[in-house]
Structure formats: structure tokens, C-alpha cells
C-alpha positions as MATLAB code, in Angstrom:
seq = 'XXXXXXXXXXXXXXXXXXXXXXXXXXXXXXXXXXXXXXXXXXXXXXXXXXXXXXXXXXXXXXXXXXXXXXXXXXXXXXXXXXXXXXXXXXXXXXXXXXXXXXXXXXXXXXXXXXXXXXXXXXXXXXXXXXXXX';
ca = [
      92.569  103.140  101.794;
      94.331   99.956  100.346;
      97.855   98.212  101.110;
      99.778   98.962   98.263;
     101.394   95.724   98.127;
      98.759   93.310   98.355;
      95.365   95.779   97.925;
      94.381   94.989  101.959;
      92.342   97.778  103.408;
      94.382   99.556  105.740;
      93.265   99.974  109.308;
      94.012  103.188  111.567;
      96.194  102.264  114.204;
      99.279  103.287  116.143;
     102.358  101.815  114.274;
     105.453  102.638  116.095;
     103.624  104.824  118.707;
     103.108  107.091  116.006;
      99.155  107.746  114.509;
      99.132  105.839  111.057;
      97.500  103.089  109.053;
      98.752   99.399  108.942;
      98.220   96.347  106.747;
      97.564   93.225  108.873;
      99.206   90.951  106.267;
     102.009   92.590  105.377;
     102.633   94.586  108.315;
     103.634   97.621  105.882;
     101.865  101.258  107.832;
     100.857  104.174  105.595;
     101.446  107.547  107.491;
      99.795  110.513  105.472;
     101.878  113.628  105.212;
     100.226  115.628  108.500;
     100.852  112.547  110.410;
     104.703  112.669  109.366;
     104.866  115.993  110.347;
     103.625  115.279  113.816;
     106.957  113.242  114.355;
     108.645  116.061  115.061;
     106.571  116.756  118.488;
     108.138  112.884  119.801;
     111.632  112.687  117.983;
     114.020  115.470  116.665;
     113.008  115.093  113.001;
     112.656  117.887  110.792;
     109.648  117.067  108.160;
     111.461  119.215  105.847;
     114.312  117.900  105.623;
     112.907  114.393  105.340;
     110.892  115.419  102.649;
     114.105  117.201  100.840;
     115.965  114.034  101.394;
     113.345  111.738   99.455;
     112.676  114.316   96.814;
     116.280  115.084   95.897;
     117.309  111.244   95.593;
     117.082  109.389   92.322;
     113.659  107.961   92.431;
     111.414  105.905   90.496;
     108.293  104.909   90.547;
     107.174  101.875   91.591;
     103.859  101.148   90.016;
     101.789  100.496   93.075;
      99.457  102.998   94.029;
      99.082  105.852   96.465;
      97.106  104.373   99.642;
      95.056  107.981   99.195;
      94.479  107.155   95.772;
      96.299  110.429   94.298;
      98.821  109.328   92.485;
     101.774  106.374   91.951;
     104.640  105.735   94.877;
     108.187  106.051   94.398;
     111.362  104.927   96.049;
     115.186  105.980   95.954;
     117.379  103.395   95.228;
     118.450  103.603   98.660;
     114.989  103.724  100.480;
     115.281  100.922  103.187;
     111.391   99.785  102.680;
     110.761  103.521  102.931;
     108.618  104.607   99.329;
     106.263  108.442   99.104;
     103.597  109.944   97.200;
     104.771  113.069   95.388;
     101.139  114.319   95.207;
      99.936  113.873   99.081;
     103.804  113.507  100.555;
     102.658  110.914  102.195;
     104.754  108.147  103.017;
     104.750  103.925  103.048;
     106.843  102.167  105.234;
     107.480   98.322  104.609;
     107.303   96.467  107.477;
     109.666   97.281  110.492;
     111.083  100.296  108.364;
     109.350  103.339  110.085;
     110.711  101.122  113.522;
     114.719  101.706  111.599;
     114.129  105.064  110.407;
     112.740  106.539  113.879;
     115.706  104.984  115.103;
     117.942  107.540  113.644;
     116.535  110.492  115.811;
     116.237  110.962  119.229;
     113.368  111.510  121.796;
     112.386  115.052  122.644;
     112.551  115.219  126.329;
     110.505  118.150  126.821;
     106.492  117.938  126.610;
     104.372  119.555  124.495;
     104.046  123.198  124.433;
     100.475  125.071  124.515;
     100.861  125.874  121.203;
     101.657  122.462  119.823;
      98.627  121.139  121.141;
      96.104  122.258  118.017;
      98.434  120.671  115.822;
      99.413  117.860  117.825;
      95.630  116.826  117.756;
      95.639  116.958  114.082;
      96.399  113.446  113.706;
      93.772  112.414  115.647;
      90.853  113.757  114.068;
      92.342  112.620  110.951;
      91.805  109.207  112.004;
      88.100  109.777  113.553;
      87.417  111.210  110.553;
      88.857  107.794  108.264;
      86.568  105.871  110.804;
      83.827  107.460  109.904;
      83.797  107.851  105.907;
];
């Protein structure tokens, strides 16, 4: 996977505490669409409703391309650093703008259920398997 802004390879890493990719020159992080989702396990964010609020913004594109190679970012006019892939949903954060936008929800207090634990782990064998391509 490449930086979108300056064509970097990305490098799997925590950004935030959070599973992602990062750019070491332009400190922007990549987080693909399951590792989004995973949010909600740490913070009380509801991936839906982040999603909805990117979608249903005026957007445009902004002719750099999807880290996954799928497709063409855009932004809303209003996006804080903070542009998505319609294709794979997943989403680039400029640098320090996944820091501001996890700011907005608070920590979950209670630990992981049983049942969160399969999808929990998701993220991580996402990144083993990026390792090893």
C-alpha cells in the first residue's frame, strides 16, 4: 500500500492505539474499513453512523488514490484531514486527524465481551497477513 500524498509505502503500525497503517513522512495513517469498525470495541463510535456521516456530505474527489488501490479518495468540504474510499470504505487520516476525531467519543469502560473477541482479532490478522504478501 502507498501514502496517498506523497506515494510512501505505508507501514502497519498502531496509530492512535488503534491497528492501522502510517506514512513515516507525512505522518498521515490509512485504517481499512474492518479496522474502523473495530473502534467501536475502545470508544463509543458507531461505524455506521460514521460512514452515513461521510457519505451524505458534499464530497469530491480528490484525485489521489485509494491506499488499497480500488478506487479514488474523497473528502467533504468539512473533513478536518479526514478523506474515504467509496469502494473499500476505508478511510485516510492526515496527520493528527484520527488523534481529533477519536477525541469526540468516549472510552468504553467495560472489556471485551466473549463474543467480541473473533472480531476483535480481525484486525490483527489483517495486518499479519499485509506483512506477509
Amino acid at each position: 500500500m502507498k501514502c496517498p500524498n506523497d506515494g510512501n509505502l505505508l507501514k502497519a503500525d498502531k496509530v492512535n492505539e488503534h491497528t492501522g497503517y502510517g506514512c513515516v513522512t507525512c505522518k498521515g495513517s490509512w485504517l481499512p474499513k474492518s479496522y474502523i469498525d473495530s473502534i467501536k470495541y475502545t470508544k463509543d463510535f458507531k461505524p455506521e453512523s460514521f460512514f452515513n456521516e461521510l457519505s451524505s456530505k458534499s464530497n469530491e474527489q480528490i484525485h489521489s488514490n485509494c491506499p488499497s488501490n480500488c478506487g479514488v479518495l474523497s473528502a467533504t468540504i468539512d473533513s478536518k484531514g479526514i478523506s474515504y474510499c467509496p469502494s473499500c470504505s476505508g478511510v485516510w487520516f492526515d496527520e493528527n486527524a484520527l488523534k481529533e476525531m477519536l477525541k469526540r467519543y468516549n472510552n468504553k469502560n467495560s472489556p471485551l465481551a466473549i463474543t467480541d473477541i473473533p472480531n476483535a482479532s480481525i484486525g490483527f490478522f489483517d495486518v499479519l497477513g499485509a506483512l506477509f504478501k
